[in-house]
N, C-alpha and C positions, 0 to 999 in steps of 0.2 A: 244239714242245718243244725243247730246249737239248739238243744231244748233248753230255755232259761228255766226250769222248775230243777236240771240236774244241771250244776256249775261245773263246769268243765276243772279238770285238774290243775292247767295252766297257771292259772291265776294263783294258786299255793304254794309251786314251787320255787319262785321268787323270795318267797315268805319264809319258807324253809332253807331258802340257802342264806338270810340276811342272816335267820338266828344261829346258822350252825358256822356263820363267819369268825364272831366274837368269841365261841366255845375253841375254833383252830386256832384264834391267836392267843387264848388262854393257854391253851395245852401246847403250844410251842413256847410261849413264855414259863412255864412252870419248869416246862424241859430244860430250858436258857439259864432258869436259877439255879438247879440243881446241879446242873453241868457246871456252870462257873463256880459255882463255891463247893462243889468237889474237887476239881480241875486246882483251884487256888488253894486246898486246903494241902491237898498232895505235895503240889509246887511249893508250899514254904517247909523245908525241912531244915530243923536245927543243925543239925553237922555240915551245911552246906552255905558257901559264903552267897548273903541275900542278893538278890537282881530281879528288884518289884517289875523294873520296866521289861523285863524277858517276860516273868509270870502273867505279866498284864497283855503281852503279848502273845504268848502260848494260848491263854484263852480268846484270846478275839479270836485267835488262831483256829484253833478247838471249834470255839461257837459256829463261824463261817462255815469249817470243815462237818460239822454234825447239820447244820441247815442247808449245805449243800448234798449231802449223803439222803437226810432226812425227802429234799425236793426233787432228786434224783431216784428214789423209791415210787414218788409217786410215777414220774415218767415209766420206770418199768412197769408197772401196775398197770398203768395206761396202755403200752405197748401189749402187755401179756393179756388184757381184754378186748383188744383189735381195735380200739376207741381211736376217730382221727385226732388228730388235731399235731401231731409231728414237734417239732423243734419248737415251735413257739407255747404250746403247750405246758412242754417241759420245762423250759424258762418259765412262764408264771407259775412253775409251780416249786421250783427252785424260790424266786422270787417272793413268793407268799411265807417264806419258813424265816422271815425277818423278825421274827417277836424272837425265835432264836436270838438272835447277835444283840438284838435293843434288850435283853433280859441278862446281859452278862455284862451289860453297859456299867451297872453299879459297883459291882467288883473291879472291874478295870479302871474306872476311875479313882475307884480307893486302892488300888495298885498303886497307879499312876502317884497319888500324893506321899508316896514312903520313897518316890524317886529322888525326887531333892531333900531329904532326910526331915522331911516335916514330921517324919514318924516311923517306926521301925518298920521293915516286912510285916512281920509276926504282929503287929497290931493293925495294921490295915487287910490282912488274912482274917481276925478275927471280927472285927470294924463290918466285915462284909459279910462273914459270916452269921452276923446278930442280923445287920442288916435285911439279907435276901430273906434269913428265916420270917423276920416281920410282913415283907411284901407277901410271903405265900400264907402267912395267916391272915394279912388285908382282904388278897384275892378268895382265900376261901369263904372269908364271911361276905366278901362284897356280892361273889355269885350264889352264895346261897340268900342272902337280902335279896338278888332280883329273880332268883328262883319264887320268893314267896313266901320262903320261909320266915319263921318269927325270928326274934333277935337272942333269944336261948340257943334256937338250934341252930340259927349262923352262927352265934358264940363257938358252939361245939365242931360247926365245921371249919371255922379257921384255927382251933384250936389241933385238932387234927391233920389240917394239912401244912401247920405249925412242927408237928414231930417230923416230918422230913427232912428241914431243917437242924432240926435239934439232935437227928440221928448222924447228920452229916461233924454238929459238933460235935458231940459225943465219941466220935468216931476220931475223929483231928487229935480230942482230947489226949485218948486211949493209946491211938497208933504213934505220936509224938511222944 
């Protein structure tokens, strides 16, 4: 029988897996940004004649191929801890690594619009690149806002996960 003076654990874990949902699609969407606007930064090379719709392509490509390698990791994790759950398992967990491919969505799309020459490669590479750095300084201050934090040190944490971004152009800048 259930002493109601000790709450059984049950009732927590529920609770513990809503909040650590939102932290998986954060960290697979961070991973999504980074990849895509590395992935594009690489693909537009000067000496090579432009083809947004390839680059726009190679990253969906990309993204798909890392959210499925990424969901595929959990399967064998799964297997190598003897956990049931088989073939359907590893499909939602495949399936859950979707903030991947929606986090590379920006980029692609600003691919996408250098295809009918509304604008060069090389400007919608860096269009994306200002771009994704913005969303991981949103995200950094937004989760540090519902962390609790005050509005200085969410300042400072989007400001921070801001230079990942910034490392990625800096990088573009250098190696071009």
């Amino acid at each position: 029988m259930h002493d109601p003076a000790h709450p059984s654990p049950q009732p927590d874990a529920p609770r513990a897996a809503e909040r650590r949902l939102p932290e998986l699609r954060l960290v697979s969407g961070v991973y999504g940004l980074v990849l895509a606007s590395a992935l594009a930064a690489a693909l537009d090379s000067p000496d090579e004649q432009t083809s947004p719709g390839s680059d726009a392509l190679w990253v969906l490509l990309t993204a798909l191929a890392a959210a499925a390698a990424h969901g595929y990791a959990h399967v064998l994790s799964h297997r190598m801890s003897g956990e049931p759950g088989g073939m359907r398992a590893g499909l939602r967990a495949m399936f859950a690594e979707w903030p991947v491919v929606a986090a590379a969505a920006p980029t692609i799309v600003l691919l996408l619009f250098a295809v009918p020459d509304w604008w060069t490669e090389a400007s919608a590479v860096e269009v994306a690149l200002v771009v994704n750095t913005l969303i991981l300084a949103g995200w950094g201050m937004w989760t540090a806002r519902r962390a609790g934090r005050t509005w200085p040190a969410s300042l400072r944490a989007g400001a921070a996960d801001m230079l990942i971004g910034l490392v990625i152009i800096g990088a573009n800048a250098v190696i071009k």
